[in-house]
N, C-alpha and C positions, 0 to 999 in steps of 0.2 A: 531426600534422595534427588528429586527433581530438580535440577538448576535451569531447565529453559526448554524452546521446542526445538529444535535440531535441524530436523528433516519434515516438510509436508511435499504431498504431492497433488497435481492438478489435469484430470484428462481433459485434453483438447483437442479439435479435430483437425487441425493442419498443423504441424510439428515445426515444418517452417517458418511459416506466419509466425507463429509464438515464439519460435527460435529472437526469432527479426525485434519484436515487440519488448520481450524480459532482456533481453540483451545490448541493445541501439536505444529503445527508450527510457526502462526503468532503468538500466545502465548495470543489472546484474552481471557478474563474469562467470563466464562458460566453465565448467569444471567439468563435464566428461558425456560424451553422445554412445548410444547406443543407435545409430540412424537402423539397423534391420531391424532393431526390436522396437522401433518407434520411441526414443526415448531420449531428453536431456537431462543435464543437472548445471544447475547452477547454483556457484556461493553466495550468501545472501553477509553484508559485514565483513568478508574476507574470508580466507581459506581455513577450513576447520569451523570456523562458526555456526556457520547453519546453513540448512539448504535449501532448493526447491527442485524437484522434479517434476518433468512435465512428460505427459502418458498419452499418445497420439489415441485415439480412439474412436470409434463409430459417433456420430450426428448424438445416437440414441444414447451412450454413455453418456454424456459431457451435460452434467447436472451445474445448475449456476452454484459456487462456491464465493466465501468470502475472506480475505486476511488482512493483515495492516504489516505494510513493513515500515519500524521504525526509523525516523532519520531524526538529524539534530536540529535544535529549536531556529539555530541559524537556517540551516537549510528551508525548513518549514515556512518560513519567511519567502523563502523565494520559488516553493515546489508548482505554484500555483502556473507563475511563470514558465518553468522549467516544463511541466507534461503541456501549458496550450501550445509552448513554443515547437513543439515536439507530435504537434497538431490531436493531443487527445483531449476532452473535453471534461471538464472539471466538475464537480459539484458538493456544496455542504451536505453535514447529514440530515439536515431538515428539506433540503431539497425543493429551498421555498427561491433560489432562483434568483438572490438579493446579492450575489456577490461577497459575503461574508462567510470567511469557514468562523467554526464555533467551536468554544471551549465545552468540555463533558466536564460540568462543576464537580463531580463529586469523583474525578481519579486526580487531578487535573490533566488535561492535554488537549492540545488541540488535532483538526485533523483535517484533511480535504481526500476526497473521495474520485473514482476515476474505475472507467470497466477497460477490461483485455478482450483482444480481438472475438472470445468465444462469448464474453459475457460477463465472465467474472467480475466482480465488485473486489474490485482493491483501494488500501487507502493506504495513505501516507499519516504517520502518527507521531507526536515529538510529547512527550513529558515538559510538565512546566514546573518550574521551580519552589513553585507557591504552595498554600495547603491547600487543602481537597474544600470547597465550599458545595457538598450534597445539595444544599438546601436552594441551589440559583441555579439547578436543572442545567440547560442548555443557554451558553452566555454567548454573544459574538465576541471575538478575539480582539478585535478593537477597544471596545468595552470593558472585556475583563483590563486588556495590559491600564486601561485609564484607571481602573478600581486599583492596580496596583502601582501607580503612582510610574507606570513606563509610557 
């Protein structure tokens, strides 16, 4: 029954701010405010696809969350550039600070990692073509495309 996630939502505490940030930075489109009830939507992939909702809410609600929105292996190539250029600050999921994002051997995909004004942990994720190698853990993306002859 299940074919994918649709809709998540995110409470934040300035509505604006985040307006400004999913919209200008990650480059999401606006599909519909609710500004007296504290609230946006926006399409994630184009209209109909899937969503995000974001839920103005007290200091005390706004629990740190985390998601991946996918983009293409092309893009993923250039995302790194794309958020510092965009002045947000980047980091792999080892978070060891070496400038390499890294492949998860065992889906495959790579990913590079990035917080929203409240906190949240977002990442950027592309699927790679190859098969799943479990057994090489966490690979740098340099590395892997050389195992794959790219």
């Amino acid at each position: 029954m299940i074919k994918g996630i649709f809709e998540t939502h995110l409470n934040v505490t300035d509505l604006q701010r985040s307006h400004r940030f999913y919209e200008q930075v990650v480059g999401l489109t606006f599909a519909y405010g609710q500004p007296e009830r504290g609230r946006s939507f926006y399409w994630i992939g184009g209209k109909g696809k899937a969503m995000l909702g974001l839920w103005q809410k007290d200091p005390s609600e706004v629990l740190r969350q985390h998601f991946a929105f996918e983009v293409s292996l092309e893009d993923m190539k250039h995302a790194v550039d794309y958020l510092e250029g965009r002045g947000i600050k980047t980091r792999n999921f080892l978070e060891d600070d070496i400038g390499d994002l890294y492949v998860f051997g065992w889906m495959p995909a790579v990913s590079v990692y990035f917080t929203d004004p409240d906190g949240h942990s977002l990442e950027f994720i592309s699927m790679l073509p190859d098969e799943a190698k479990p057994e090489l853990g966490m690979v740098p993306w340099k590395k892997w495309e050389r195992m794959h002859g790219r």
